[in-house]
C-alpha positions as CSV (number, residue, x, y, z in Angstrom):
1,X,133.4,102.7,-237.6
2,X,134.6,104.9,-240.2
3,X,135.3,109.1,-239.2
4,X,134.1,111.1,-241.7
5,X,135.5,115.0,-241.6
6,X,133.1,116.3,-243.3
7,X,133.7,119.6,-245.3
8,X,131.2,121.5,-247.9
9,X,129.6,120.3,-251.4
10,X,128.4,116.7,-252.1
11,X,131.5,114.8,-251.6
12,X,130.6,114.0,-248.1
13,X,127.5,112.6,-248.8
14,X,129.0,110.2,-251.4
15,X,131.5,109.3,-249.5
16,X,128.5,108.6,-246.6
17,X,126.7,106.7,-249.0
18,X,129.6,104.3,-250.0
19,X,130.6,103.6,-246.9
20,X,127.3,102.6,-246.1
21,X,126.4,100.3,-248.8
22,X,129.9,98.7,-248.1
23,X,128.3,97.6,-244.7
24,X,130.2,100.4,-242.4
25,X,129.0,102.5,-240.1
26,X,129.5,106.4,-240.6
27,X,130.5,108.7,-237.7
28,X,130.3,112.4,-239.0
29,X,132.1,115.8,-237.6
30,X,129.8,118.7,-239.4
31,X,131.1,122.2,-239.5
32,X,128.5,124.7,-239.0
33,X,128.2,126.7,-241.6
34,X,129.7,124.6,-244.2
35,X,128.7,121.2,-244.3
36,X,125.3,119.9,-246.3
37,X,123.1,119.6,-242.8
38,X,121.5,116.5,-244.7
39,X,124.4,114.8,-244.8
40,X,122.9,114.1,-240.7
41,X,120.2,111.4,-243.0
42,X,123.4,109.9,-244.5
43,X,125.2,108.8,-241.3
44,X,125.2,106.7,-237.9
45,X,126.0,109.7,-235.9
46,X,126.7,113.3,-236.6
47,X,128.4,115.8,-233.8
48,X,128.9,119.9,-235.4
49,X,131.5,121.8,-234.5
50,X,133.1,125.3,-235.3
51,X,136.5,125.2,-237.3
52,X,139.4,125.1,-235.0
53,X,137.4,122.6,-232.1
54,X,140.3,119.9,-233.0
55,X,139.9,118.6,-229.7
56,X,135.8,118.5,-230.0
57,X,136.6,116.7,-233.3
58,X,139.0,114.4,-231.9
59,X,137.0,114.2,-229.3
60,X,133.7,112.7,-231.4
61,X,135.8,110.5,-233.4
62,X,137.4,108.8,-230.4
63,X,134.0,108.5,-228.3
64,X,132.5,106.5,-232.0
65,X,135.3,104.1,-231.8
66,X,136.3,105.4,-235.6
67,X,138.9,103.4,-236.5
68,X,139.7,104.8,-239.7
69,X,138.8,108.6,-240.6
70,X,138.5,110.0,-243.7
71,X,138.5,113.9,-244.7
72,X,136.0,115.0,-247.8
73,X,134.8,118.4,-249.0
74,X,135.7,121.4,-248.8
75,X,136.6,124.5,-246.4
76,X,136.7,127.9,-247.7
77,X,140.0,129.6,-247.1
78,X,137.9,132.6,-246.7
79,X,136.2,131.0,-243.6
80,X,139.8,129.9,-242.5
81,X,141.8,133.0,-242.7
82,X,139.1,135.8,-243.6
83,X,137.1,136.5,-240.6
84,X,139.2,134.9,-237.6
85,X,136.5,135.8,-235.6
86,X,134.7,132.5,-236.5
87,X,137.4,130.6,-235.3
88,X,137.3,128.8,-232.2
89,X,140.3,127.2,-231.0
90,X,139.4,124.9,-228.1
């Protein structure tokens, strides 16, 4: 199983797709508000979480028996650093 941290913007969908058509299975972690929600058609298994969940996202890749994780697309620093409110440290 492949761990896909998926960020905003098409990459994470390629990167889906590849993976797939090279016979592996996709486990995605989504971040509202920034990744494609159709990138949820590209995978095995998708679980969403709010930036700064790391232990939600570890949390999803270790329960999908990922093996190998990948990060693709993008997070706006504006989302990071510009309203701290949307932040949710767990």
């Amino acid at each position: 199983m492949l761990g896909l941290i998926a960020g905003r913007g098409r990459l994470p969908i390629d990167v889906a797709r590849a993976a797939r058509r090279s016979g592996r299975k996709v486990a995605a972690v989504a971040f509202h508000g920034d990744t494609d929600p159709a990138l949820a058609g590209e995978v095995d298994r998708i679980t969403w979480v709010h930036l700064g969940e790391l232990g939600a996202l570890l949390g999803a890749l270790g329960e999908a028996g990922a093996r190998d994780v990948i990060m693709a697309g993008k997070i706006l620093k504006t989302n990071l650093y510009g309203d701290l409110a949307s932040l949710r440290p767990d």
